[in-house]
N, C-alpha and C positions, 0 to 999 in steps of 0.2 A: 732889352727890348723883347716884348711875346713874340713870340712865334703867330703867324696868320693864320697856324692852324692848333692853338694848343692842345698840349698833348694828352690825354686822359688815358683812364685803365680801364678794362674791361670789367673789373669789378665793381667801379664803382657805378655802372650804370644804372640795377635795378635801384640803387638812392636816387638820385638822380630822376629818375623817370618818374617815382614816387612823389615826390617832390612837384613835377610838373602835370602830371595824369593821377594822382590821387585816386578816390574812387572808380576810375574807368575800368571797363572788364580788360584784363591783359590774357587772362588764359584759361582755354577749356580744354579738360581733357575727361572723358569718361563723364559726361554729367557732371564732373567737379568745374566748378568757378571760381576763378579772386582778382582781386581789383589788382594794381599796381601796387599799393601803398602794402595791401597784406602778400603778395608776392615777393617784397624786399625785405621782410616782417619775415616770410619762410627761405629767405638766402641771408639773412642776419643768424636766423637758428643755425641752418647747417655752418654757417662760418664761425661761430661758435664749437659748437659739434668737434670742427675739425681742430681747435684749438684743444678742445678737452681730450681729445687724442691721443694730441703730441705732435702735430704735422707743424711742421716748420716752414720758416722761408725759405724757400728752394727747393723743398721736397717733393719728389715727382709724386703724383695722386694718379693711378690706372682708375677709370671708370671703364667698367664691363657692365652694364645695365642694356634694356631696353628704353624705346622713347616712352617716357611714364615724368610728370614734374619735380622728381625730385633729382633725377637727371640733370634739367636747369635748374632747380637750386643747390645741389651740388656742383655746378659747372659754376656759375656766379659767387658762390662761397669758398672754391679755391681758391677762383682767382681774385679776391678780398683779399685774403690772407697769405699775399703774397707766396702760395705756390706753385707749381706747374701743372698744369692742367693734360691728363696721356688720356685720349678718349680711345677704350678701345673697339672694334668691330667683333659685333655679338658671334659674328661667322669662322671667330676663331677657334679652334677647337686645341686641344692639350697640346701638342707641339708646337704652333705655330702662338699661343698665348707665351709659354714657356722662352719662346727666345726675345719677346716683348717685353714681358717684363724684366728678365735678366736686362736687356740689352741699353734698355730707358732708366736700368739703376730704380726702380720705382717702390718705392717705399710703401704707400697705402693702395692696398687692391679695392676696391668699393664694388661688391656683385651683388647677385640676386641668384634665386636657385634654380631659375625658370626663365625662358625666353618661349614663350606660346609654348610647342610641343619639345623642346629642346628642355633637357636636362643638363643647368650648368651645374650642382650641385657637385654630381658627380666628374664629370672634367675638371672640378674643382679639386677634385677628391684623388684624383688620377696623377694629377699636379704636385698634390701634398699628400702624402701618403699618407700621414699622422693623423689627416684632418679627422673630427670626428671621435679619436680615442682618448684625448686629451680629458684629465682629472675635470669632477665640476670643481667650478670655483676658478678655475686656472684658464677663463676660454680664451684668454687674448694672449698664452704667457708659449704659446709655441715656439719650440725650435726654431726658427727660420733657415738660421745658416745650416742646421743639421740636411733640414729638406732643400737645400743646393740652392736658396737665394740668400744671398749673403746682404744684401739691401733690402730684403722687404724686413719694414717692422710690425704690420698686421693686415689683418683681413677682415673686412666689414660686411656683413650684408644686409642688404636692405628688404625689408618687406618679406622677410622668410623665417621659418621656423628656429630657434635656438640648434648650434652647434659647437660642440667643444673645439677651442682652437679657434673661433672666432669671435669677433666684438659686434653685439648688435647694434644697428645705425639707430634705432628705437633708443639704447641705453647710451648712445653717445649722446642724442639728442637734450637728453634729460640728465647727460650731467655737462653739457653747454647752459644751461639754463644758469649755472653756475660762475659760470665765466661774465665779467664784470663788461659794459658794455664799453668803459677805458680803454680795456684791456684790447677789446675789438678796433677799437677805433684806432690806439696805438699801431697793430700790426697791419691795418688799410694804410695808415700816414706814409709808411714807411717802405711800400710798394712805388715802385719809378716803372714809368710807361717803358721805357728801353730793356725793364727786366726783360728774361724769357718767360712767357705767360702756357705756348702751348707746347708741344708734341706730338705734330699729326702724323701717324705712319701710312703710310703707300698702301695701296690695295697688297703688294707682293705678289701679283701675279708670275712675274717672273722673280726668281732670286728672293733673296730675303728683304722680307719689309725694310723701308727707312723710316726713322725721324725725322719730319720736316720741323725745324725750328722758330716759332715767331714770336715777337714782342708782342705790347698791346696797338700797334698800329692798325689792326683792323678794324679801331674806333672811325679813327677818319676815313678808311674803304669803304666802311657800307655809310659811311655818310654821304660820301658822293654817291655812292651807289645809289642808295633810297631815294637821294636830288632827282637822278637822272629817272629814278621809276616814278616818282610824283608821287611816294607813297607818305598819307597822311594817318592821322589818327582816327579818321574815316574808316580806312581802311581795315579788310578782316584775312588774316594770312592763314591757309592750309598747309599744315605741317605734317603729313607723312615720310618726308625721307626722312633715315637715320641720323640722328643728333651727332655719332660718331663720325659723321662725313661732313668734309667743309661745305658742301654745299645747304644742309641742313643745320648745321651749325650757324651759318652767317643769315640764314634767310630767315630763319624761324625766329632762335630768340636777341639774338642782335639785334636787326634789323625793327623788332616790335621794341626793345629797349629804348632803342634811337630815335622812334618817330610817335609811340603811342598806340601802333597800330594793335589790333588785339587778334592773338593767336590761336586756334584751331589745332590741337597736338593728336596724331592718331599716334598707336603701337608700329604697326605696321602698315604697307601699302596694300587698301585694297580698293579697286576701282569702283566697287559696289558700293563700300562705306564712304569713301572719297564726294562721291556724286552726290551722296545722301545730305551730306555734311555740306555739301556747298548750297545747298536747295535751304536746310535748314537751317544753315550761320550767316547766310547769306554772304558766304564769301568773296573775296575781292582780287585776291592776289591768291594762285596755284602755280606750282614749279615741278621742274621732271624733266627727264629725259625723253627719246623719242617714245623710248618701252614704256614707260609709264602713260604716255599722252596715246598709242595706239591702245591699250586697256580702256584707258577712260573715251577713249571715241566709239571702240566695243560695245565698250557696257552701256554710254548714253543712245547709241541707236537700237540696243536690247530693249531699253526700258528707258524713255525720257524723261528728265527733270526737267524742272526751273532752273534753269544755271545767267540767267540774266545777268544776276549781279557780280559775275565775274570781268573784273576791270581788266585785268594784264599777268601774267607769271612766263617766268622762264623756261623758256624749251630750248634749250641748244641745238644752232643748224649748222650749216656749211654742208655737211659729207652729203654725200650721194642719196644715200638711203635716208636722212633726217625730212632731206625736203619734204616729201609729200607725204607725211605725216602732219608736219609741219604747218604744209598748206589746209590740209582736211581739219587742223585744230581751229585752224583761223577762221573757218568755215562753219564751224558747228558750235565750238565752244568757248573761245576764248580770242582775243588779238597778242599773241603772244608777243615778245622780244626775244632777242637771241644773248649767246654770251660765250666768252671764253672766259677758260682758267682753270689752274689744277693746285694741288694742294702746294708748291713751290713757290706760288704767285699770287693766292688766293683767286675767289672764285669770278672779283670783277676786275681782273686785267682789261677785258673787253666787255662792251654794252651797245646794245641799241638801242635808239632812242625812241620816246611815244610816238612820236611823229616818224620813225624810220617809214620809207616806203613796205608794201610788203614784201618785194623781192627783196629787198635790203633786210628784213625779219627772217623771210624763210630761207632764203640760201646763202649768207652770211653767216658771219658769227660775231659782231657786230663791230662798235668802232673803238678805237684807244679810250680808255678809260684816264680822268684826269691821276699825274702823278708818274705812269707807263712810258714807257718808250716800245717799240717792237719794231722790229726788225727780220727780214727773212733773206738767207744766205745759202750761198751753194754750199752745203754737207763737204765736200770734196774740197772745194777752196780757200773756204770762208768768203767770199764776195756777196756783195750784198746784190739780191734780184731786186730787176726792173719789174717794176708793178705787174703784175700778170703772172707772174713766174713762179712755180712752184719752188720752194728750199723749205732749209731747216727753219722752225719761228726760235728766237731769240728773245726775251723781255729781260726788259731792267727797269728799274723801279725801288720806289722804297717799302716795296710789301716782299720785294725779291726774299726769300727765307735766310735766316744768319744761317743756316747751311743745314746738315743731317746729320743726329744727334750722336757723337764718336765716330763718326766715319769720314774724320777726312779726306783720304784719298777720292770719295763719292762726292763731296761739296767740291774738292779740285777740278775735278773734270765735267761737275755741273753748272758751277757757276766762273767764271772768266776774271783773269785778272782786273778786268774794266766793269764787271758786273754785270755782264752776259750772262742771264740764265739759258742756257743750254737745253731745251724744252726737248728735243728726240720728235717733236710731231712735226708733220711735212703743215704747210700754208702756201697761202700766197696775201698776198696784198693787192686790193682792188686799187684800181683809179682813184676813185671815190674814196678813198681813206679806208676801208671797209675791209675786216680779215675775215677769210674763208680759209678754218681748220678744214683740213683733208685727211690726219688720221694720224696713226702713230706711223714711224718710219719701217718700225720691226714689221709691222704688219702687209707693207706693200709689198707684190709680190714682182722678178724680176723671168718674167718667161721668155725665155731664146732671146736675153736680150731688150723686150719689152717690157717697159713698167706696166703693172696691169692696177688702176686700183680697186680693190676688193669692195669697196665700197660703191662704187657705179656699179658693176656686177649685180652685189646683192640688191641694189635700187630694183635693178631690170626685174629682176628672178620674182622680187614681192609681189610684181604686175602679175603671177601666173596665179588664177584662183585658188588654186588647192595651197597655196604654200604662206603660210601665217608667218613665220619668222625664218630668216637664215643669216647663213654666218659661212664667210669663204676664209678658207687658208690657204697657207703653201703647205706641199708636201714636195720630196725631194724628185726629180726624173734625171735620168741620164743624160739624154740626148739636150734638152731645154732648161737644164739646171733645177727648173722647179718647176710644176706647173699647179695652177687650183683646184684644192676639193671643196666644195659646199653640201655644209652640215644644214639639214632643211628639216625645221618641224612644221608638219603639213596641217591645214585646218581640221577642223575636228568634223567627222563625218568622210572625209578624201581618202583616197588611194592615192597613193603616187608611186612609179616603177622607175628607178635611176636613167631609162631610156628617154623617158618622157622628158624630164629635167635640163638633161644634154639637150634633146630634141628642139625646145621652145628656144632655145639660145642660137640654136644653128641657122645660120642667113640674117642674122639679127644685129648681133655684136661681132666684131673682129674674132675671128678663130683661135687667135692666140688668148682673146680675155673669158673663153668658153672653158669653164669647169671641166676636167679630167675625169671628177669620180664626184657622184652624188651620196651621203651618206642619210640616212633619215634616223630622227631622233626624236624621242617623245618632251624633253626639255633640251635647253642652254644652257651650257653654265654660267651664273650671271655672278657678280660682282654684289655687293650687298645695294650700289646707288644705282644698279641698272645697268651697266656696262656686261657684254658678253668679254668672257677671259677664252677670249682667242690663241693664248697660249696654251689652254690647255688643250684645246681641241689640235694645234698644232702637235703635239706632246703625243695624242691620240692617235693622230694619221701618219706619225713616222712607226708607231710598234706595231700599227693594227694594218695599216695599207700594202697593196702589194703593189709592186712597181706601175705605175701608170701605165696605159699602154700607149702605144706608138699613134 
């Protein structure tokens, strides 16, 4: 008997859509254009490409690229040929690449030399000490195990000068052209949806990265997903987050795979070229974070466009601070929806719907997505809270990840004998079926006894003119175990004095959820998908702070 939802591969979607969208534009990037039909025409080459290689079924594929199409059609052409797909984040740098690829066993590195102002070339170089001095004639025949990866068997680069020690993705292309298209089709047949298709690793703000591990079940997630968005092939998608994040991953070229919708790819976020692009592709669907939607609410009251044809995109609410961004989006540019999910559970655990009210948009994060289960538990007990209640969120599901790539003792205590994933972020559960994320748990702070959440704080703190962005931590105190510092970059043209900052809080908020020490900073450090890494600012105010005072 079929299954009521049979089961497909990720690879084989751009056939597939070819097949149904033909000539329709699928994707623009830099004034380049192609239809669907020649878009699966350039994921046939590179899956080719990776045949002429040597890349195997099972063999892990790093991609260290920027967002550029060959990206997705190297994404689309592993996963054809039944390999595994390691997207990595460009904001890796020589250590932090170095225990990634060891760690993913990954066999094909696929880079570039260049990321905007960023030299990967050389971090390449730093990596493999050889690179670079290798015989001509001989550029793919490097040592590998000599330079301490004992699994990689080459290094590709795309779109960059010849270097000894490497395989140009130009010369792989053109002896794919070789490879018989049997041959191709033989190694698609023989891919099963339950393989392991990805290998998403964790921001690693804390501790060292994981591999989160998934099949191709993401076929049918953004199938309900795009249901619930009402996303047609009408539709025109802005794609500036990074391809190497789930969130950019599933909404950009998935999500236009699965529905026809035609795609909009920038390099990078920039609210300038963002806005331009929606006035001129007449886009339909835009996704982001709070950080990104307060830029582009910036930059449209800098300089207005046309943004009419903007139908709906993702902005994630619940926390304190999201709402009224939230609201000012809904207001000027867009009727957003909200959403949970993280790389463990993919990005639609939770959704709201067209029709959600707007408080149920802006201060939510929206409803059980079909498939999900969710669940919120006292940390302490495990019991499960009565609607209202703040606990641990819980999901289980069949997007739940087979776990993180060699690390089991980290899948033991993430996911549950019953298939509990173990999320670490506090929730609650509305009446109304409706979850409201309130933040990571590490991040709450516990003052004299008081939960304080950092995130109402910094909500208040945005109210004060001069202060464009903030970010509170704990730092240690004696007497109240810990009390908050808030790191504040002030608007541009302001002054701001640490007095001031305490000042506007005092009589305002509870005494105890009132900032200790103001620190000013001229950036954030931000995560590649827009998330501030609160850990490190935490990391910062134990070396650099002096005792609170009383």
């Amino acid at each position: 008997m079929n299954e009521w939802f049979p089961k497909r591969t990720l690879g084989s979607l751009p056939a597939e859509a070819a097949a149904q969208y033909g000539d329709r534009e699928a994707l623009c990037c830099n004034g380049r254009r192609c239809s669907f039909r020649q878009f699966s025409a350039d994921v046939d080459r590179a899956a080719r490409a990776l045949l002429a290689l040597g890349v195997q079924r099972g063999d892990k594929v790093s991609l260290w690229l920027p967002n550029r199409p060959e990206w997705l059609h190297l994404m689309f052409g592993i996963l054809k040929v039944g390999a595994v797909l390691v997207p990595l984040n460009t904001r890796l740098r020589s250590a932090d690449l170095q225990y990634v690829l060891k760690q993913s066993n990954t066999s094909t590195l696929i880079a570039t030399d260049r990321f905007g102002p960023s030299d990967a070339l050389s971090i390449l170089q730093e990596l493999f000490p050889d690179l670079g001095r290798a015989a001509r004639g001989h550029e793919s025949r490097l040592d590998w195990p000599a330079q301490g990866y004992p699994d990689l068997a080459r290094l590709v680069l795309v779109g960059a000068p010849p270097v000894a020690g490497t395989s140009a993705w130009s010369g792989a292309l053109a002896a794919g052209e070789r490879i018989g298209e049997s041959a191709l089709a033989e190694r698609a047949a023989a891919v099963s949806p339950d393989d392991l298709a990805l290998i998403l690793y964790t921001s690693g703000t804390t501790g060292f990265p994981k591999g989160v591990m998934h099949a191709h079940a993401m076929v049918r997630n953004m199938t309900d997903h795009a249901s619930r968005m009402g996303v047609t092939r009408s539709d025109v998608i802005l794609m500036y987050l990074p391809l190497f994040h789930v969130f950019g991953f599933t909404e950009g070229p998935l999500i236009s795979m699965l529905t026809g919708a035609r795609q909009v790819l920038t390099e990078t976020f920039s609210a300038e070229e963002a806005l331009d692009l929606v006035a001129a592709e007449r886009v339909t669907l835009m996704h982001g974070f709070d950080t990104h939607f307060k830029d582009l609410l910036e930059e449209q009251e800098r300089r207005p466009r046309d943004v009419v044809s903007l139908r709906t995109g993702l902005c994630a609410a619940g926390m304190h601070n999201s709402t009224p961004i939230a609201v000012r989006t809904n207001r000027t540019l867009l009727r957003t929806m909200t959403a949970f999910g993280m790389s463990e559970c993919s990005v639609g655990a939770c959704l709201s719907f067209l029709d959600s009210s707007a408080e149920q948009r802006c201060e939510t994060s929206g409803y059980p997505a079909p498939g999900y289960e969710l669940r919120v538990v006292d940390p302490e007990t495990g019991s499960v809270q009565p609607p209202g209640v703040p606990g641990e969120l819980l999901v289980r599901g069949y997007m739940v990840m087979q776990g993180y790539y060699r690390k089991p003792e980290e899948t033991a205590r993430a996911v549950d004998a019953e298939g509990w994933l173990h999320t670490g972020d506090m929730a609650l559960l509305r009446p109304d079926g409706y979850l409201r994320f309130m933040g990571r748990y590490k991040d709450m702070l516990k003052v004299g006894g008081e939960n304080v959440d950092p995130m109402e704080v910094e909500a208040f703190l945005l109210g004060h003119p001069a202060i464009q962005q903030v970010a509170i931590v704990a730092y240690p105190d004696a007497r109240l175990n810990e009390v908050g510092v808030a790191f504040v970059l002030p608007r541009p043209g302001f002054k701001l004095a640490e007095a001031e900052v305490l000042a506007f809080c005092k009589g305002k908020i509870a005494s105890f959820k009132i900032p200790r020490r103001a620190v000013f900073v001229e950036e954030l450090p931000m995560t590649s998908s827009g998330k501030i890494q609160k850990a490190k600012l935490r990391d910062w105010a134990k070396e650099n702070l002096e005792p609170a005072p009383p």
